[in-house]
PABA-753288 format. One record per residue (C-alpha): residue number from 0; residue in three letters; chain; x, y, z. Coordinates in steps of 0.2 Angstrom, whole numbers, plus 5000, padded with zeros to 4 digits. Example, Ala and Ser with C-alpha at 12.3 -4.5 7.8 and 13.67 -1.06 7.14 Angstrom:
// residues 2
<r num="0" residuo="ALA" cadena="A" u="5062" v="4978" w="5039"/>
<r num="1" residuo="SER" cadena="A" u="5068" v="4995" w="5036"/>
// end
This chain:
// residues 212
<r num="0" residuo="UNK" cadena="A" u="6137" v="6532" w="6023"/>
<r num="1" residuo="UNK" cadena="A" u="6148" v="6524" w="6035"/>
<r num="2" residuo="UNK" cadena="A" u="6140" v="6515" w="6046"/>
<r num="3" residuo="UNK" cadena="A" u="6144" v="6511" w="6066"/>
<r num="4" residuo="UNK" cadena="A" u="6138" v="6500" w="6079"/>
<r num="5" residuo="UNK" cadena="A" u="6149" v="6499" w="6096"/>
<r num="6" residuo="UNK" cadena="A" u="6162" v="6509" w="6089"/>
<r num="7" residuo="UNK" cadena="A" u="6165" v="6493" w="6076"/>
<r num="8" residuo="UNK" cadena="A" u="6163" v="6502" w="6058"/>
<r num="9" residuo="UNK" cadena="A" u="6156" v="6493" w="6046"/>
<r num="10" residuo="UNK" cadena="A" u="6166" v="6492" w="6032"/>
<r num="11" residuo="UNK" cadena="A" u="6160" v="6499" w="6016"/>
<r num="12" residuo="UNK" cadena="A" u="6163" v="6489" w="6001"/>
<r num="13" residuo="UNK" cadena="A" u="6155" v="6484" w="5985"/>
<r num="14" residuo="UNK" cadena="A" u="6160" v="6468" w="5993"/>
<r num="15" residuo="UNK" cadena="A" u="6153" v="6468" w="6008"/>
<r num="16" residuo="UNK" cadena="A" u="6137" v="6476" w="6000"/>
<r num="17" residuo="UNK" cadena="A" u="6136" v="6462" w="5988"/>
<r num="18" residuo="UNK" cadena="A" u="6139" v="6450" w="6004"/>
<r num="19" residuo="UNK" cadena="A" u="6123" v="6460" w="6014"/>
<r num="20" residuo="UNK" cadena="A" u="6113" v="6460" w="6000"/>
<r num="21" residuo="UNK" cadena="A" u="6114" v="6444" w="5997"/>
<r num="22" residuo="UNK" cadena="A" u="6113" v="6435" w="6014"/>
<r num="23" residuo="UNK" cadena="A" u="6096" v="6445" w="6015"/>
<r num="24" residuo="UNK" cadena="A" u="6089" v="6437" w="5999"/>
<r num="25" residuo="UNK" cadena="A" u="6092" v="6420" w="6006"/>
<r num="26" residuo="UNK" cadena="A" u="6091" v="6421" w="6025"/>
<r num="27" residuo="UNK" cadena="A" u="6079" v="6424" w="6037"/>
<r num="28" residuo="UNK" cadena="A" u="6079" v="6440" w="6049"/>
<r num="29" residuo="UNK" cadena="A" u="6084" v="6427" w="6064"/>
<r num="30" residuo="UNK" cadena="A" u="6101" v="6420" w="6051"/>
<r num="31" residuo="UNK" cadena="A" u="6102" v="6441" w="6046"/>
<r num="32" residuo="UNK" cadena="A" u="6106" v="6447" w="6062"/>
<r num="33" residuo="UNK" cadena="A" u="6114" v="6434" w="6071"/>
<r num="34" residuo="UNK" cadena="A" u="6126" v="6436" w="6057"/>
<r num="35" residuo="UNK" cadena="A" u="6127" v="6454" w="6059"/>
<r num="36" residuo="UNK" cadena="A" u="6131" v="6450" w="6078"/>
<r num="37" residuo="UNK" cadena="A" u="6144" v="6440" w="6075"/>
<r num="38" residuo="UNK" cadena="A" u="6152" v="6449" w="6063"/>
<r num="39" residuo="UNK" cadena="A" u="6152" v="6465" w="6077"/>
<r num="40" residuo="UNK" cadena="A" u="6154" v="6455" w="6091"/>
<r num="41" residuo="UNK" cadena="A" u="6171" v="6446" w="6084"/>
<r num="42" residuo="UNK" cadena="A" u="6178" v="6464" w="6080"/>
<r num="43" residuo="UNK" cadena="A" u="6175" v="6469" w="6095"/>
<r num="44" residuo="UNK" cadena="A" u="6184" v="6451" w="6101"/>
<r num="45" residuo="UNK" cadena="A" u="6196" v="6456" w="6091"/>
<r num="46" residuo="UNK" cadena="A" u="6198" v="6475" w="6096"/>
<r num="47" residuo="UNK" cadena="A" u="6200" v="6468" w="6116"/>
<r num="48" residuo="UNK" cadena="A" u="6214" v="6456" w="6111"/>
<r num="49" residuo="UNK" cadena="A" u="6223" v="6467" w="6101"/>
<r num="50" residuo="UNK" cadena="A" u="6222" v="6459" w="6083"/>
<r num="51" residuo="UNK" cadena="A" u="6227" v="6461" w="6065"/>
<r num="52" residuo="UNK" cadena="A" u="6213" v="6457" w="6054"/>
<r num="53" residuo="UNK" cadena="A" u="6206" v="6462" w="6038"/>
<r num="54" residuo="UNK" cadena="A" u="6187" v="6464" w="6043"/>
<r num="55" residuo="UNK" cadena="A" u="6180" v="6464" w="6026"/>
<r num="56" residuo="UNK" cadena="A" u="6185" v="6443" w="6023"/>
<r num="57" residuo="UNK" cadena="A" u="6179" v="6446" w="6045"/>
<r num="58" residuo="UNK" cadena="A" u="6164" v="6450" w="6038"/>
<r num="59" residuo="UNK" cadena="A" u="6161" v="6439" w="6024"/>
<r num="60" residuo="UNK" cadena="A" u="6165" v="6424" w="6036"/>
<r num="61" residuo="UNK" cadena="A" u="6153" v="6430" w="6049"/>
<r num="62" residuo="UNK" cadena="A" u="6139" v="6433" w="6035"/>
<r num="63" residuo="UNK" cadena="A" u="6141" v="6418" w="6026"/>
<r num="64" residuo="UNK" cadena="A" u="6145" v="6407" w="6043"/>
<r num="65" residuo="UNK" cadena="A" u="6125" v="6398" w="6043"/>
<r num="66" residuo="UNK" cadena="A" u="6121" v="6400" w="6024"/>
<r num="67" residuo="UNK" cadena="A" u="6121" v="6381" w="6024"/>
<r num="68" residuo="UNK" cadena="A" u="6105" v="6384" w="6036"/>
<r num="69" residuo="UNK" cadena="A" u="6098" v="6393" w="6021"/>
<r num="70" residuo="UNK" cadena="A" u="6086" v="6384" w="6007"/>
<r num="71" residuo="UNK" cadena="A" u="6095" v="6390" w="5993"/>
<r num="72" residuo="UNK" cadena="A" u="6112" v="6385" w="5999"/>
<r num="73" residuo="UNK" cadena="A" u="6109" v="6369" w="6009"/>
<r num="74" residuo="UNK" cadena="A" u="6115" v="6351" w="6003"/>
<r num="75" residuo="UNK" cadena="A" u="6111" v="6335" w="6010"/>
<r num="76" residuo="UNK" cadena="A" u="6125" v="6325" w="6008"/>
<r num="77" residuo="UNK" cadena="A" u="6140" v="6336" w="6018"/>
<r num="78" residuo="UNK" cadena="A" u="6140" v="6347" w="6035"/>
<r num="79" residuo="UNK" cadena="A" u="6130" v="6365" w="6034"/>
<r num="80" residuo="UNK" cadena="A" u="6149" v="6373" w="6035"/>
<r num="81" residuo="UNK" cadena="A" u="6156" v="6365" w="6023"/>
<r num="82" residuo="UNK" cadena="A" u="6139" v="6369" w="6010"/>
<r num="83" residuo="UNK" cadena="A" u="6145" v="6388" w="6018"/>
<r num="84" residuo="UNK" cadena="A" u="6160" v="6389" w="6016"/>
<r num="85" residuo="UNK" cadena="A" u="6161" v="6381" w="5997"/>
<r num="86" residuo="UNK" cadena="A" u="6148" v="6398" w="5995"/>
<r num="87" residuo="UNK" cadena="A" u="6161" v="6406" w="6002"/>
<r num="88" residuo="UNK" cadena="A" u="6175" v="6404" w="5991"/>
<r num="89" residuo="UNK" cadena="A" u="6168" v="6408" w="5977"/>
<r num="90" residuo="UNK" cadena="A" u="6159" v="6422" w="5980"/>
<r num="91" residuo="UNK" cadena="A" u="6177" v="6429" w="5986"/>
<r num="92" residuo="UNK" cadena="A" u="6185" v="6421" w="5969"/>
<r num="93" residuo="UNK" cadena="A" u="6172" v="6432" w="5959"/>
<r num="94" residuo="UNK" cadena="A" u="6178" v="6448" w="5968"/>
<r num="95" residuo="UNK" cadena="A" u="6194" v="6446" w="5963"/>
<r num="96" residuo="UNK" cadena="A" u="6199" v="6438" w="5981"/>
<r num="97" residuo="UNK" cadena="A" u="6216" v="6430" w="5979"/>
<r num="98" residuo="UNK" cadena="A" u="6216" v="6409" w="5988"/>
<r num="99" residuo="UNK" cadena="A" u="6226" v="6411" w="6002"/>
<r num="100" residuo="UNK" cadena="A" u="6212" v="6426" w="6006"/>
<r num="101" residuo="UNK" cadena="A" u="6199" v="6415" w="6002"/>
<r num="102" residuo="UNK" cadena="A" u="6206" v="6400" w="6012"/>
<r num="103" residuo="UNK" cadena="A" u="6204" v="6409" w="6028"/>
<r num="104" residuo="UNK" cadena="A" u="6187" v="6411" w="6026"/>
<r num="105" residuo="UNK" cadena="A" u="6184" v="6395" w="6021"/>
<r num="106" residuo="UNK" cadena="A" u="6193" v="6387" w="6036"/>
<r num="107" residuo="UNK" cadena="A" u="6185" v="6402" w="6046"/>
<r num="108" residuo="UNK" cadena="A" u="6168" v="6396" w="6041"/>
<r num="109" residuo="UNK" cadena="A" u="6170" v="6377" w="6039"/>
<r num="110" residuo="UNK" cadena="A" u="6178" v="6377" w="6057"/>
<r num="111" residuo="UNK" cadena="A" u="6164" v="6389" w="6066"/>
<r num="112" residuo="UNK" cadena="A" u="6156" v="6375" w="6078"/>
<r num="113" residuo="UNK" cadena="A" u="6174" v="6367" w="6081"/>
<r num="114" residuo="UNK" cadena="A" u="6178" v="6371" w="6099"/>
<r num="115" residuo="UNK" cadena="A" u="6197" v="6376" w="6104"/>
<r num="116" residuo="UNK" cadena="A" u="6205" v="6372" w="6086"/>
<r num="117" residuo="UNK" cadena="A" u="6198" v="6389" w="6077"/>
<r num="118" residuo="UNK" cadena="A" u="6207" v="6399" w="6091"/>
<r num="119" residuo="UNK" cadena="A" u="6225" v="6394" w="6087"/>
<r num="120" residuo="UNK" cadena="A" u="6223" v="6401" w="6069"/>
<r num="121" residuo="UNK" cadena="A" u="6221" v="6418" w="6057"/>
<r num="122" residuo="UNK" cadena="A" u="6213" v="6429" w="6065"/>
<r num="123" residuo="UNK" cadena="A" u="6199" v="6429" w="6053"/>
<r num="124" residuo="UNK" cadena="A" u="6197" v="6411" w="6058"/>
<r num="125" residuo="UNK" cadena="A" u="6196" v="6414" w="6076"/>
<r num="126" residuo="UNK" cadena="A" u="6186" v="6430" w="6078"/>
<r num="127" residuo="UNK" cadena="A" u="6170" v="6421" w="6066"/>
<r num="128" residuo="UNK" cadena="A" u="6172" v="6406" w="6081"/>
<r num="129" residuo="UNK" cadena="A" u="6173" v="6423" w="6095"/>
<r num="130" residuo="UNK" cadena="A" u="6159" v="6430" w="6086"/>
<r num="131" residuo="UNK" cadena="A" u="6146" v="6415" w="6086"/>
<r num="132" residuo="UNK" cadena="A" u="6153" v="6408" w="6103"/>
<r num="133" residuo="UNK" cadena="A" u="6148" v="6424" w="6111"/>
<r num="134" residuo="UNK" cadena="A" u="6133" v="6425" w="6103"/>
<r num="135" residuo="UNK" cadena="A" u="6126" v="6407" w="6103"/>
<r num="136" residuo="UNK" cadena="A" u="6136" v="6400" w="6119"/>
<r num="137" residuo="UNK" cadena="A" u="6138" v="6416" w="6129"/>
<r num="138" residuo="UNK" cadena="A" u="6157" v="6412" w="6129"/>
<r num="139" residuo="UNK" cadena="A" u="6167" v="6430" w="6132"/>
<r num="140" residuo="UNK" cadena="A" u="6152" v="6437" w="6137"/>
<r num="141" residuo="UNK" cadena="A" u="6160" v="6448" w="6149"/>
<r num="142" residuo="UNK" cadena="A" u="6174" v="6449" w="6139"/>
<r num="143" residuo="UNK" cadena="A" u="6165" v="6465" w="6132"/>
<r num="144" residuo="UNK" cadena="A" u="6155" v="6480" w="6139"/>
<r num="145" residuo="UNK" cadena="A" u="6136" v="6480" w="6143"/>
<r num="146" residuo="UNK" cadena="A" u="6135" v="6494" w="6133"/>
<r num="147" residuo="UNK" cadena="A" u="6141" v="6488" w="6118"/>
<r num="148" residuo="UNK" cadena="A" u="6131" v="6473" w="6120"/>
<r num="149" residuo="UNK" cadena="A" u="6118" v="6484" w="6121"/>
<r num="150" residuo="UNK" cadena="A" u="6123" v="6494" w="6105"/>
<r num="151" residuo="UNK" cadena="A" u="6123" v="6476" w="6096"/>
<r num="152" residuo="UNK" cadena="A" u="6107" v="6470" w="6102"/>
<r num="153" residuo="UNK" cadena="A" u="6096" v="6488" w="6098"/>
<r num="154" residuo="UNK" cadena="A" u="6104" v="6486" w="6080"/>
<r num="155" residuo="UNK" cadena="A" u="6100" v="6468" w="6079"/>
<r num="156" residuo="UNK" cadena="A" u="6087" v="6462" w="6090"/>
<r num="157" residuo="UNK" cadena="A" u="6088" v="6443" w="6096"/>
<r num="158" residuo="UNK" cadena="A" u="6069" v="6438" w="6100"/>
<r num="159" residuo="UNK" cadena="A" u="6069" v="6423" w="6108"/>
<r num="160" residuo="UNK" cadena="A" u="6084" v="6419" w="6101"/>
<r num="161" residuo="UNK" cadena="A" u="6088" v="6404" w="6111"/>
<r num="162" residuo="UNK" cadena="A" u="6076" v="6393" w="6105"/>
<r num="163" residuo="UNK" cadena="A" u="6074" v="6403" w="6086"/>
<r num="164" residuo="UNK" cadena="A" u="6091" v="6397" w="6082"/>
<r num="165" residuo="UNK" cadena="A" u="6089" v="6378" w="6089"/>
<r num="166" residuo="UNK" cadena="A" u="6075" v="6377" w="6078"/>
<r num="167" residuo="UNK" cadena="A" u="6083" v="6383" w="6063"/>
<r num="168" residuo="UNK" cadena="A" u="6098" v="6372" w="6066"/>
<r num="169" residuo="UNK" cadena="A" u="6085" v="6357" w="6067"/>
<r num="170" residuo="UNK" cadena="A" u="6077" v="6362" w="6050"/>
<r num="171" residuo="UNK" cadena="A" u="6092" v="6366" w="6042"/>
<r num="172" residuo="UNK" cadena="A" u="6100" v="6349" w="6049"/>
<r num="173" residuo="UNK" cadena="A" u="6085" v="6336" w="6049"/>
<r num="174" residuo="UNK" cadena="A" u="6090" v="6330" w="6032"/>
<r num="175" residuo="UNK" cadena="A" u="6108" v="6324" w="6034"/>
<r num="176" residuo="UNK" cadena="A" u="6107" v="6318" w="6049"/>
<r num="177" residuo="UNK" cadena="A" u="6122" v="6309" w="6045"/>
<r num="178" residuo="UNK" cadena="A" u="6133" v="6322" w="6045"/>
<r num="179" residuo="UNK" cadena="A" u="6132" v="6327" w="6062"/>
<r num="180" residuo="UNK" cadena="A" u="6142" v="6313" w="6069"/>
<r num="181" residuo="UNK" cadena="A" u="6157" v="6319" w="6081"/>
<r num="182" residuo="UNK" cadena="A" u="6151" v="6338" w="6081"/>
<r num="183" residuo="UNK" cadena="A" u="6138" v="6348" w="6093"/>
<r num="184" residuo="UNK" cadena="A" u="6125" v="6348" w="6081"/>
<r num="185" residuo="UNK" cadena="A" u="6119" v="6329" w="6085"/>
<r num="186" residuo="UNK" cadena="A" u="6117" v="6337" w="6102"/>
<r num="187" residuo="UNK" cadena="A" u="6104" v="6347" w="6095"/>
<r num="188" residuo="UNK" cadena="A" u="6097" v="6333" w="6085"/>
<r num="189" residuo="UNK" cadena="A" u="6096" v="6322" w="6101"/>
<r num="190" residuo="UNK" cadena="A" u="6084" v="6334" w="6107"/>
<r num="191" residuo="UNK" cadena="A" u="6074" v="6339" w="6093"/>
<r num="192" residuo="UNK" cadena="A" u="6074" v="6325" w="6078"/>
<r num="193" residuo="UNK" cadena="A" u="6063" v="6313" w="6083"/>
<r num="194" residuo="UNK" cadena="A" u="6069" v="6295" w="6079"/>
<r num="195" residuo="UNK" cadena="A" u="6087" v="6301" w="6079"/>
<r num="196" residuo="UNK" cadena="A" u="6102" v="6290" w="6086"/>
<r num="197" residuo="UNK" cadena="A" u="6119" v="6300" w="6086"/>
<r num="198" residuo="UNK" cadena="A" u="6134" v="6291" w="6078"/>
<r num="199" residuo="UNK" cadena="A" u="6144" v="6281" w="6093"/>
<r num="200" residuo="UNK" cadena="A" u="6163" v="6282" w="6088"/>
<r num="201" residuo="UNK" cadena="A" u="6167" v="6268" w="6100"/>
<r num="202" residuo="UNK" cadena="A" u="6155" v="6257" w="6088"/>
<r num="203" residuo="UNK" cadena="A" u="6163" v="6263" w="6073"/>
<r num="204" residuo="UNK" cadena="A" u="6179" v="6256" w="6080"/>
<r num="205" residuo="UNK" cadena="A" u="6175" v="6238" w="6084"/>
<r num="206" residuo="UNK" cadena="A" u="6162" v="6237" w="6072"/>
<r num="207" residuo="UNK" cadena="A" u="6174" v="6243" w="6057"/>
<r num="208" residuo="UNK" cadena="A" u="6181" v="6230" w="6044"/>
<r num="209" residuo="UNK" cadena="A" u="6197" v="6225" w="6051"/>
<r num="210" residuo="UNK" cadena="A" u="6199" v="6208" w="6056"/>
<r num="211" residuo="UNK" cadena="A" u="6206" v="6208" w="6073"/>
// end
């Protein structure tokens, strides 16, 4: 049965069921429906700017965005996206998902906490960033209706959400500290890892091999 939510259809796909069922194996309920929001609130994003895009890659970006998060699918030695987005790709590849399809996803995933950069691309790639911005930062908040906000939220709650989702980015972070250097997750690092000190770019410069 199709399902809607804001006037945004759902698509209904073996892939896209495939993709829901398996984000709810791994995930969280907090992951699950954040997920699901930025999935819905990039169409709509997309639907106010009048774009072209396929929403069933849309929607294996916006599902598979924070998989990296997830204790199944979380590495140690590279950035949460990246662990995503590999996820990604060959999930897609296994559905018969040609690369250049693929790549877009990957990017759209891999790029997710990048500001500005996302924006100038597919827009696969920009409406996963439009989808978590608006959810996570507020950014185009107003961009859509209270109501269909509304619609969002009743079909996926966000309890405390603010501080839910800071404390999952810790957990899922805390053991590569590393790779947050030059992105907004050592922000969140700063304020919850004890013992942390962020990567200084400035330091890497005069501090890197180079004689003079």
């Amino acid at each position: 049965m199709t399902e809607i939510i804001a006037g945004v259809r759902i698509p209904d796909s073996k892939m896209v069921r495939d993709a829901t069922d398996l984000l709810r194996d791994v995930a969280t309920e907090l992951v699950f429906d954040h997920s699901r929001r930025v999935f819905l609130f990039g169409s709509l994003r997309g639907q106010e700017r009048g774009l072209d895009y396929d929403p069933e890659l849309l929607y294996v970006g916006a599902m598979f965005h924070d998989l990296g998060l997830t204790e199944k699918y979380r590495r140690t030695d590279q950035r949460f996206e990246i662990d995503a987005a590999d996820v990604a790709r060959g999930f897609l590849s296994e559905h018969g998902i040609d690369s250049e399809a693929s790549d877009k996803v990957w990017n759209a995933i891999a790029l997710h906490t990048t500001p500005e950069i996302p924006l100038h691309m597919d827009p696969v790639v920009a409406l996963v960033t439009r989808g978590v911005e608006l959810d996570v930062l507020g950014i185009g908040y107003d961009a859509i209706t209270d109501d269909q906000r509304q619609a969002v939220v009743h079909a996926h709650p966000r309890p405390d959400f603010k501080n839910q989702v800071l404390a999952a980015f810790t957990d899922g972070l805390k053991d590569r500290p590393d790779t947050t250097f030059g992105n907004v997750k050592a922000d969140v690092l700063q304020h919850f890892l004890p013992g942390f000190k962020r990567g200084d770019f400035v330091e890497v410069i005069r501090n890197n091999p180079w004689p003079e």
